[in-house]
Structures are given as structure tokens and as C-alpha cells.
C-alpha positions in Angstrom: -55.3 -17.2 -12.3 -55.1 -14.0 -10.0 -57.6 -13.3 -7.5 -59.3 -10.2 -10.0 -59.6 -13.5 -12.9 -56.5 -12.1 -14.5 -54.2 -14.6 -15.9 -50.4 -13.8 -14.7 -51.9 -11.0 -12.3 -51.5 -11.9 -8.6 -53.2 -8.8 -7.6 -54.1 -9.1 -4.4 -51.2 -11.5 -2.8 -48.1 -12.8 -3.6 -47.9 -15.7 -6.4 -46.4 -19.1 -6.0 -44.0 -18.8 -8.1 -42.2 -15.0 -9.3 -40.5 -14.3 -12.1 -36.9 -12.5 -12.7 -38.3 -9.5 -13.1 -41.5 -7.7 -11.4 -43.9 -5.1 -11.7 -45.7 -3.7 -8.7 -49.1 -1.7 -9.2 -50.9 0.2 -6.5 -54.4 0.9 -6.9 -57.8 1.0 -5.5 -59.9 -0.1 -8.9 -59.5 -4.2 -9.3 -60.3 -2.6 -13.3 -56.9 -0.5 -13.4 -54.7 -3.0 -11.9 -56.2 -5.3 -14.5 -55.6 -3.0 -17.2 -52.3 -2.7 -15.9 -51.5 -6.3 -15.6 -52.9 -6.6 -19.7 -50.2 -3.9 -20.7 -47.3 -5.4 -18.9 -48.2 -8.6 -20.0 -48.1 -7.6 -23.3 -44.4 -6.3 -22.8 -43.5 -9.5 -21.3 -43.8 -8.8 -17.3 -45.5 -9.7 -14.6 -47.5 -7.4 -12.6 -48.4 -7.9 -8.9 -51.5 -5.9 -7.7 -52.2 -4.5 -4.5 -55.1 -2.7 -3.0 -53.4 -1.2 -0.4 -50.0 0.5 0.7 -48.6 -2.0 3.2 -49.3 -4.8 1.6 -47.3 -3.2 -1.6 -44.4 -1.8 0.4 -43.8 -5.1 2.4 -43.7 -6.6 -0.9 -41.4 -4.2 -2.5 -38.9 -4.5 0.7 -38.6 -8.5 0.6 -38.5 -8.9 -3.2 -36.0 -5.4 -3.7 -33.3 -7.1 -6.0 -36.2 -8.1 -8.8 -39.2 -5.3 -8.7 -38.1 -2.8 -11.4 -41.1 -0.8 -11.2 -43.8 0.4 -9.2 -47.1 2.3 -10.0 -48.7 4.2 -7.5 -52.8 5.7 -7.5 -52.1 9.0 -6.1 -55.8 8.5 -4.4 -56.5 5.1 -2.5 -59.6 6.0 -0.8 -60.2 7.4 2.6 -58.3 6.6 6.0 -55.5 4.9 3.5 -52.1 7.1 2.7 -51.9 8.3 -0.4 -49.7 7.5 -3.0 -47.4 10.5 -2.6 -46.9 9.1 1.2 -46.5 5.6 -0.4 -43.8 7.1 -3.1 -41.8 8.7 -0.1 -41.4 5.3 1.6 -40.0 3.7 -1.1 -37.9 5.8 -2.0 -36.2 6.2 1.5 -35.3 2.6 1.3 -34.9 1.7 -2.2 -33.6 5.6 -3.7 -33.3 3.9 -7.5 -36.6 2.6 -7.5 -38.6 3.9 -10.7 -42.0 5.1 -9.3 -44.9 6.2 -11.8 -48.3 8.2 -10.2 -51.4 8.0 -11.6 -54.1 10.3 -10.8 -57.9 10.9 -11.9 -57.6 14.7 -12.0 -54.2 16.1 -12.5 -53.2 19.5 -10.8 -49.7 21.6 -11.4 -49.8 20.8 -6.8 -50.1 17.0 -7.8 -47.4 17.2 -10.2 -45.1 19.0 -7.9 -46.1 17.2 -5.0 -45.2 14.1 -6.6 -41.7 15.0 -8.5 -41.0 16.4 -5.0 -42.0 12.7 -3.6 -39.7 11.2 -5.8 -41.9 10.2 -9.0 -40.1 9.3 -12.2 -43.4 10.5 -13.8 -47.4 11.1 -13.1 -49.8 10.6 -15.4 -53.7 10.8 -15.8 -56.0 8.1 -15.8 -58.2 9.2 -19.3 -58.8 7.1 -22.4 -55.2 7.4 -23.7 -53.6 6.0 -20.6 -52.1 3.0 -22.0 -50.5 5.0 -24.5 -49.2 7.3 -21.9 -48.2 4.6 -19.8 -46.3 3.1 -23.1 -44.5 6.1 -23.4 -43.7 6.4 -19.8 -42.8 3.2 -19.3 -40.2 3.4 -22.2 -38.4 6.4 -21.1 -38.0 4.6 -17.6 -36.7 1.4 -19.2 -33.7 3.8 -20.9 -33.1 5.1 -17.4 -33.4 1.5 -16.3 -31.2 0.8 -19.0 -28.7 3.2 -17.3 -29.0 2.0 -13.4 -28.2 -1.6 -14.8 -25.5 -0.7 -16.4 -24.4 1.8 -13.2 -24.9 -1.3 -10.7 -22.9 -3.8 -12.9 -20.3 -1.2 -13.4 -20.6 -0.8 -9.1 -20.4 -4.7 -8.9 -17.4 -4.9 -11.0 -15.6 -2.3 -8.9 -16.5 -3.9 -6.0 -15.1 -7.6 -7.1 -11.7 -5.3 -8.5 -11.4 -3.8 -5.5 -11.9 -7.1 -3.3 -9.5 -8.4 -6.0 -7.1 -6.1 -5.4 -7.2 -6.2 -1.5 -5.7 -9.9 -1.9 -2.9 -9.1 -3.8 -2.2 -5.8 -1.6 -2.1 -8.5 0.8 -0.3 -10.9 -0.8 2.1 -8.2 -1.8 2.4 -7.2 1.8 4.0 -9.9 2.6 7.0 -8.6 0.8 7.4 -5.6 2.9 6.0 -6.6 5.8 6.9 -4.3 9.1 6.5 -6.4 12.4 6.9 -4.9 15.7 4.7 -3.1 18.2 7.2 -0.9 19.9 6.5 3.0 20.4 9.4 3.6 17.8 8.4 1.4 15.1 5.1 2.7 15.7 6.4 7.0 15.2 8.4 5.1 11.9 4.9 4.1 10.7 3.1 7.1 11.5 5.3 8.7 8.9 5.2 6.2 6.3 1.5 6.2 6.3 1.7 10.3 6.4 4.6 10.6 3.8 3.3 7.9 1.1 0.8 9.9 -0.9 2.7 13.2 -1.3 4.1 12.7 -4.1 7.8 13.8 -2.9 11.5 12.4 -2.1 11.8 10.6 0.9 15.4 9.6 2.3 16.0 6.8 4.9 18.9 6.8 7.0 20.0 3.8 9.5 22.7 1.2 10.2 22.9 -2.0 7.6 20.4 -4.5 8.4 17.5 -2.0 9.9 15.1 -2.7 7.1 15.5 0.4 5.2 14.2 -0.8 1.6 11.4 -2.4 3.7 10.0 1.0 4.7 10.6 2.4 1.4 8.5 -0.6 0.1 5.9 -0.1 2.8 6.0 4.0 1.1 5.5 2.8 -2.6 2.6 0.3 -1.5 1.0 2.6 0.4 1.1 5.6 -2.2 -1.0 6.6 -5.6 2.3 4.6 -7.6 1.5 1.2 -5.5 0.6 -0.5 -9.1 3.6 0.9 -11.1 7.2 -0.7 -10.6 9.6 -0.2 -7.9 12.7 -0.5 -8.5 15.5 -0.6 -6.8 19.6 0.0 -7.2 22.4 -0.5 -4.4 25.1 2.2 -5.5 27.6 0.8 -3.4 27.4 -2.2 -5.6 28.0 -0.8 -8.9 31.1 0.8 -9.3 30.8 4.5 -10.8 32.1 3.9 -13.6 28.8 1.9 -14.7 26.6 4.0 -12.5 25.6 6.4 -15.4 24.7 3.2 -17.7 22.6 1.9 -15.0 20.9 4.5 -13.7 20.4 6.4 -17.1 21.1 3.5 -19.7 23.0 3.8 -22.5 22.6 3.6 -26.1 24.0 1.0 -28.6 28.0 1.6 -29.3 27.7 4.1 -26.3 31.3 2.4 -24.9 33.1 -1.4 -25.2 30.1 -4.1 -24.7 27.6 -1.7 -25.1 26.2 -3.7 -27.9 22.1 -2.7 -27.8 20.2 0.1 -26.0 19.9 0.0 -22.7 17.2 1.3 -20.5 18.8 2.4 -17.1 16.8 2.5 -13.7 15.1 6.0 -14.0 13.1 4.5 -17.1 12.0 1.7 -15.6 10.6 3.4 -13.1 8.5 5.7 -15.0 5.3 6.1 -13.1 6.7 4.7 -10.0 9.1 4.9 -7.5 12.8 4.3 -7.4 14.6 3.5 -4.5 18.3 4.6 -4.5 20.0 2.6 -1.5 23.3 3.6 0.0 23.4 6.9 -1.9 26.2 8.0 0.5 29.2 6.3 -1.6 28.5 8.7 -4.6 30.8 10.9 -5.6 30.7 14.6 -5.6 30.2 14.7 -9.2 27.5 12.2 -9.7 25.5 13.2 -6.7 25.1 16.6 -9.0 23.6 14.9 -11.8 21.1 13.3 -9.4 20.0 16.4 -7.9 19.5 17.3 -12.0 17.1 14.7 -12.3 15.4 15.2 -9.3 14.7 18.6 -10.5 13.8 18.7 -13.8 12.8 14.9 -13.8 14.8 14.8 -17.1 17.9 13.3 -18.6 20.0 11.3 -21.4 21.5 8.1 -22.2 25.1 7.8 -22.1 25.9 8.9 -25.6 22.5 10.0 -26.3 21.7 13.2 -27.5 17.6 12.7 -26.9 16.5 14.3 -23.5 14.1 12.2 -21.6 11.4 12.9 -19.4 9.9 10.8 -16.9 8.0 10.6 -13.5 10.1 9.3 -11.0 9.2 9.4 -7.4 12.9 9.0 -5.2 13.9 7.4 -1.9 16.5 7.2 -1.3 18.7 5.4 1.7 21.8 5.5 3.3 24.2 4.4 6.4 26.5 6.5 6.4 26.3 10.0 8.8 25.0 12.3 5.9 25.7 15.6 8.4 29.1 14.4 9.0 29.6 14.1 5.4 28.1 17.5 4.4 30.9 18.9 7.2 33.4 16.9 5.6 32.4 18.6 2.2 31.7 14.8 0.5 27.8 15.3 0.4 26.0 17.9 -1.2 23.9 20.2 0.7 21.3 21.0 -2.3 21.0 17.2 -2.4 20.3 16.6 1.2 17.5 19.6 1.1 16.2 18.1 -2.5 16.0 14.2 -0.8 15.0 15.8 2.4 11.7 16.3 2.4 10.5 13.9 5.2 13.7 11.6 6.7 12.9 9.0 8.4 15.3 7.6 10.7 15.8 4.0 11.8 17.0 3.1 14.8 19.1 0.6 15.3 17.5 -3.2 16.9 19.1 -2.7 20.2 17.4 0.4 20.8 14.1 -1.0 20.2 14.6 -4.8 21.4 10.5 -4.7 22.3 10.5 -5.7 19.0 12.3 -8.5 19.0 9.6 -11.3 20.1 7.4 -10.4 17.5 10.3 -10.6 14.8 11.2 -13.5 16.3 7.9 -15.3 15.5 7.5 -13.5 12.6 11.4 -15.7 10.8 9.9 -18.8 12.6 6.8 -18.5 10.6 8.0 -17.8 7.3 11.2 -20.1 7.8 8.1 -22.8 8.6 6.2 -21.7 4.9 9.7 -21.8 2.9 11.4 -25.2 4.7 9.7 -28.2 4.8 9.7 -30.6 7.5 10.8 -27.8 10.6 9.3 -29.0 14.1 9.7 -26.1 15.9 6.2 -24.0 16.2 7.2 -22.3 18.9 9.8 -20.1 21.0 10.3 -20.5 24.3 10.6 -17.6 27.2 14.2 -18.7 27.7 15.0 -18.4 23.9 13.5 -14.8 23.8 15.2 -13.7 26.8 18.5 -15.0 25.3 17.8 -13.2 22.1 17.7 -10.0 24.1 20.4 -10.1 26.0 22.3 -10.0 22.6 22.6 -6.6 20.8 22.5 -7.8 17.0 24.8 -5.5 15.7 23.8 -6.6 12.4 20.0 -5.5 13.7 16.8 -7.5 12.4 19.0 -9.3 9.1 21.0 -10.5 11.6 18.5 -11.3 14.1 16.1 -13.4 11.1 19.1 -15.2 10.5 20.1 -16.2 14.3 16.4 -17.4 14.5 16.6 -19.4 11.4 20.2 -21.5 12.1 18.7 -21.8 15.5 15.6 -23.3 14.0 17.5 -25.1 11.6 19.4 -26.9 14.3 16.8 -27.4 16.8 15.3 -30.9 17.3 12.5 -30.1 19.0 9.0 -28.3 19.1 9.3 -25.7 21.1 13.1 -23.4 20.3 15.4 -23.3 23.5 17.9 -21.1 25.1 20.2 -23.8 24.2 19.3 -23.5 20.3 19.4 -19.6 20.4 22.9 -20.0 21.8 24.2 -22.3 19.6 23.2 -19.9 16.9 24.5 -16.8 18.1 27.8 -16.0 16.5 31.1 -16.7 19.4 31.2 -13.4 22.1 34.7 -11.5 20.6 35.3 -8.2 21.4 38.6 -6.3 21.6 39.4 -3.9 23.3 38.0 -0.1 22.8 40.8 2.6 22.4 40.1 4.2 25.7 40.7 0.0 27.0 44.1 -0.1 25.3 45.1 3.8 26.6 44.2 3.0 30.0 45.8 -0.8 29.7 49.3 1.5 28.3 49.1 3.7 30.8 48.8 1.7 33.9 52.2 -0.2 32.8 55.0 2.3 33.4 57.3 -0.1 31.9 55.7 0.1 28.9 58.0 2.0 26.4 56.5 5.7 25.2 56.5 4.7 21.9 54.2 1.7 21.8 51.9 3.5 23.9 51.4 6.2 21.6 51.3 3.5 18.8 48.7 1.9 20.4 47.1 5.0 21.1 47.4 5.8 17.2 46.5 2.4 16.2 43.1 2.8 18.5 42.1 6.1 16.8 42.8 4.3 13.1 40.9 1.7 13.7 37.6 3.5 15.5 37.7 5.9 12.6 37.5 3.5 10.4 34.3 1.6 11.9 32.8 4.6 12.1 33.6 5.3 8.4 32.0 1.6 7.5 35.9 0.6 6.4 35.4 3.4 3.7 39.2 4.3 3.8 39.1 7.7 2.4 35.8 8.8 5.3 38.3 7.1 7.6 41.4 9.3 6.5 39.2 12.5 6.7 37.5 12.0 10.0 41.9 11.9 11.1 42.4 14.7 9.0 44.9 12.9 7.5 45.3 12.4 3.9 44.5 9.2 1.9 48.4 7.9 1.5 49.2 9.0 5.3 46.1 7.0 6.2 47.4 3.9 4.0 50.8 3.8 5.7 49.0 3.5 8.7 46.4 1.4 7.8 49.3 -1.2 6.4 51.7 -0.8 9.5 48.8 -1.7 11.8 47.4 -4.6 9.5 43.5 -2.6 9.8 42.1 -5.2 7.4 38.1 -5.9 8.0 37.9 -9.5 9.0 
């Protein structure tokens, strides 16, 4: 029993126990907020009655999540605010609050004053206002009806979204970029600027510099992040199979070809495709790429059907692309069509700041994949023999160091000793200038094997800096390819 007799109506304080769902009524007249508390009722609420403003508004402020409505007197009496001032309050702190005025004598100003306030509605206190309040009352239950549905739509987004930061970073962890030096950090910068243009991107940078790791880092990072990524090393597929794979094939389309085959570019419809080494196509195919870059259109081998699709491209590549273009074995119109960012990757030895924090970064994940490793640590001597060493293979080389090393170690804390013992055996031969000079300084030495050394020198620089791609090698000599072999087979030039 309220304090105004009303059963249900705590109109003058706060009940012991509140329902789900409250009504809040402001007004002077214990007979209105009875009324008030009757109508409700009736609809299956409870009403809580105040006298005064404060009272109401505290109320309001510490029970937010369950009032669903509030009814305001425009007129509380003298020296108290009025309802207008009352409705402005609320709705600075709660703006989806429904808020009904009454009033004894209702003026256009009122009206105004009151919409302008924030009121859902204002209606006059005369003989018909519970059927006016009925009416009122339903139209604000369909806008209710629609703020519900708004704020569980909001609290699903918000779970999907919370959702969806976990996998990002769970997903991270496949692309993962560790370092804090001041070149990663440029590299990063244009990741982050480059990933939501929806553009070609091409990576360049020696083997083992993490260049499907940044192209990764792109796709996560861009509107495609939730459609595949897929990914194709051309220097593994041999060009005659390159056109299947890339652009599939249909059924019959050759020997084997027993079913339609989807090739890369379908796959990644809606995503992005990452083309690695794209430096060992030919002439010939690099043309059909630039086609589908353009027109983002092509067919099956041995279709006839033309298919469109939305492909975004990065491609990759160690090779020197300029020096290629010179050399007439890349095209131009590709280089401009893939070029629009490049993003370089220097080498590990020129950014070796980033080598403790890769470094702790294999130990970590070596300790999640491998059970039973006792090492949790690396020790200052371990570090500094790391960078003493120039990893020529760069950070592949340098995860796999730290893992043998780990592997082997039998204690916590990874010594200089293990990193050592890891590090593959210190040969180097001799540089071409070395051998000339060596030649030179022995005037006994025959002409002729100097200038074969000499020749055998220049064959075998041109081909490191070709990758051991023969034909590069034999261009960069400007010899041909059978001048080059003769060579190659006199001076036994095999990779070992």
C-alpha cells in the first residue's frame, strides 16, 4: 500500500521491491498521481509518484535501464521548477526517454515550449484524460516498440563487433609484424595508409623479408579483411600450368583435365590475391595479367564464357624489377598498373634493431607449438651473437636459427653458446675483385688463368645477382643463353 492508500502506487518514495518495468509520474495533486497509478495499473505497470522534481529525477537517474516512461505536471506549484525545466533534465541525460506533459490549461506557447523541451506529447488535464492518456500512451509504446528493437539491434552490434575483435586477433597472429625499428615502422605507416584503397599494391625485397606477411597485414587491415586471400608462388608452377591455375580450366580443357577447375582469380572474388614472385613470368603471360588487372575480366582455359570478378592484387617479387624493365623482360604497363604504392622491404641486416624483438617473438611461439621447451628466455650474449650475424636468408632464417638453437639448448635462459651452435658454419669465398687482386699480385701466374678467373668471377656474381636464373644471368653478361651455358659448365657454377 503506497503512501496516497494506492495499492501498487509508491507515490511518494521508492518501493521495496520494483518491478522490470516502471512508470514515473510527476505531479503536485496526490488525486492525479492516483489516477495515474489506476490507469497503469490497469495496463499492467507500476507507477511510482512523486511530488516533486528531485526526488523524480534522482529516481529516474538510478533506475535508468527499467523506467520506460515519465509524466510530467507542467505546473508544480510555486518556488518548484516546472515540468518543462524537469523534461529538459531528463532528457540531457537519458535522450530516449519518453516524456508526456500534462497541463490544466493548454496554450499553443505550452505546446511549443514543451515539444522544444523534448516532450513526446502534452496533454490537458479535463474529463477525457484517461482516454487521452490511452491514446498517448499507445503511440509511445509503438515508438517504444521501435527503441527496443534499435537497442537490441545496438547490443547485437556491439557483441559482433567484440566478437569480431577476437578473431581479428586471433587472425593476427597469422600475419603478425614484430619489430620497433624506424624502418619497419615507415613499412607500417604504408600498410595502414595503403589498405583501404581499393588498389594494386606490389612488394619488392630479398627471400625471407616477410613479404606475404605485409600483404597479409594489407588484406586484414582493408574493407576485404572477411573475404579470402589467396595466395600463388609463380615461381612454383611452371607456365605451362600457370593459366590453369590462375584462371582454371574447364572439363577436357587439355590431358587430366577431367572436371572444371576454378583458378585463383575466382577464388578470390571479393578479396584479395596475392601474386608472389611475379618476376619469373614471361613476357607473354605478364600481358594477360595486366588484362585482368584492367578489365577485371577473363576465361577459363578452353572456355569461351567471359568472367568477371573483383579482385584486389599484390603482388611480390625479388628480383630487380628496374633492371628487368632495362633488360626488356618486365613490362613497363605492368610495373605502372601494380605500382600504385610499392613498398619496399629491406633486407634484416639493415634493420638488425629488430632482431631482439623477433627473437622473442620465435621463442614464444616455438614455446606455444613444442611441448616441453625450457628456455623462456634469451640472454644478452645470445642477442648480441645474433647480431653480429647478417642472416642472409633475413627473418625466415633468423626464426629458424632461434628455433634449432632453442631446440638444442638445455637450459632456461638461451646462450651465446646455443646461438652459435645454431648458426650455419662461417664459408665465404672469395669476391671477384678477391680473386683479381689474388691473380694479379702472382706474376707467375699464367695470363690465361687470370683472365679465367677473372671470367669465372664475373659468371658467378652475375648469377647471384640474377637468383641463379640462368637466362637474367646471361643478359646482365650480355651474352647469350648457350654462350652463358658453356661457361656455366666449364666453370662447374652449380648452386650448392
Amino acid at each position: 500500500m503506497s503512501a496516497d492508500g494506492v495499492p501498487g502506487a509508491a507515490l511518494d518514495g521508492v518501493p521495496d521491491a520494483l518491478p522490470d518495468a516502471l512508470i514515473v509520474a510527476v505531479d503536485d495533486q496526490p488525486e492525479v498521481r492516483r489516477l495515474l497509478a489506476d490507469i497503469f495499473r490497469a495496463r499492467g505497470r507500476r507507477l511510482e509518484g512523486f511530488a516533486g522534481g528531485d526526488r523524480a529525477v534522482a529516481f529516474v537517474r538510478e533506475h535508468a535501464d527499467r523506467v520506460e516512461l515519465v509524466i510530467l505536471d507542467l505546473d508544480l506549484g510555486p518556488g518548484r521548477p516546472t515540468g518543462i525545466d524537469i523534461c529538459r533534465e531528463l532528457r540531457a541525460a537519458h535522450r530516449d526517454l519518453p516524456i508526456i506533459l500534462l497541463t490544466g490549461h493548454g496554450t499553443i506557447d505550452d505546446a511549443v515550449a514543451a515539444i522544444k523541451a523534448g516532450a513526446e506529447d502534452v496533454i490537458v488535464k479535463d474529463p477525457y484524460l484517461e482516454d487521452k492518456l490511452d491514446l498517448s500512451v499507445e503511440k509511445i509504446e509503438r515508438m517504444m516498440a521501435q527503441v527496443r528493437e534499435r537497442r537490441r539491434l545496438e547490443g547485437e552490434n556491439r557483441e559482433l563487433r567484440a566478437i569480431n575483435q577476437r578473431l581479428r586477433r586471433i587472425a593476427g597472429r597469422r600475419w603478425q609484424i614484430v619489430g620497433a625499428s624506424e624502418a619497419l615502422g615507415r613499412i607500417m605507416s604504408k600498410v595502414e595508409r595503403v589498405a583501404p584503397v581499393p588498389r594494386p599494391v606490389l612488394i619488392l625485397g630479398e627471400r625471407g623479408t616477410g613479404k606475404e606477411l605485409i600483404a597479409r597485414a594489407i588484406h586484414h587491415l582493408s574493407r576485404r579483411s572477411d573475404r579470402p586471400f589467396v595466395t600463388i608462388n609463380c615461381a612454383a608452377v611452371p607456365e605451362t600450368l600457370l593459366e590453369s591455375e590462375l584462371f582454371g580450366h574447364e572439363e577436357g580443357a587439355f590431358t587430366g583435365a577431367t572436371k572444371l577447375k576454378e583458378g585463383k582469380f575466382e577464388l578470390a572474388d571479393g578479396g584479395t590475391l596475392f601474386l608472389d614472385e611475379i618476376g619469373n613470368m614471361s613476357m607473354d603471360f605478364q600481358a594477360k595479367i595486366l588484362r585482368v588487372l584492367e578489365y577485371q575480366r577473363f576465361e577459363r582455359v578452353a572456355g569461351a564464357e567471359s568472367i568477371q570478378v573483383d579482385v584486389r592484387v599484390i603482388a611480390a617479387t625479388n628480383a630487380d624489377v628496374r633492371a628487368q624493365m632495362e633488360r626488356g623482360t618486365f613490362r613497363r604497363d605492368l610495373y605502372d598498373r601494380l605500382a600504385f604504392e610499392v613498398i619496399h622491404l629491406p633486407p634484416l641486416r639493415e634493420r638488425m634493431d629488430d632482431v631482439p624483438a623477433l627473437a622473442a617473438f620465435f621463442l614464444s611461439r616455438f614455446r606455444e607449438d613444442v611441448a616441453g621447451v625450457s628456455v623462456d628466455a634469451i640472454s644478452a650474449e645470445a642477442l648480441d651473437r645474433l647480431a653480429a650475424y647478417d642472416f642472409p636468408g633475413n627473418v625466415r632464417e633468423l626464426k629458424n636459427v632461434v628455433e634449432r638453437a632453442v631446440y638444442s639448448s638445455a637450459g632456461r635462459v638461451l646462450s651465446g653458446d646455443d646461438v652459435e651452435a645454431a648458426l650455419p658454419p662461417q664459408r665465404r669465398e672469395p669476391t671477384s675483385a678477391e680473386l683479381i687482386a689474388g691473380f694479379h699480385d702472382d706474376p707467375k701466374l699464367p695470363l690465361g688463368a687470370r683472365v679465367e678467373a677473372f671470367e669465372r668471377a664475373l659468371c658467378k656474381d652475375a648469377l647471384e645477382r640474377a637468383r641463379y636464373n640462368q637466362k637474367e644471368a646471361a643478359a646482365l653478361l650480355g651474352l647469350t643463353y648457350d654462350q652463358f651455358r658453356q661457361r656455366y659448365r666449364k666453370y662447374g657454377l652449380r648452386k650448392e
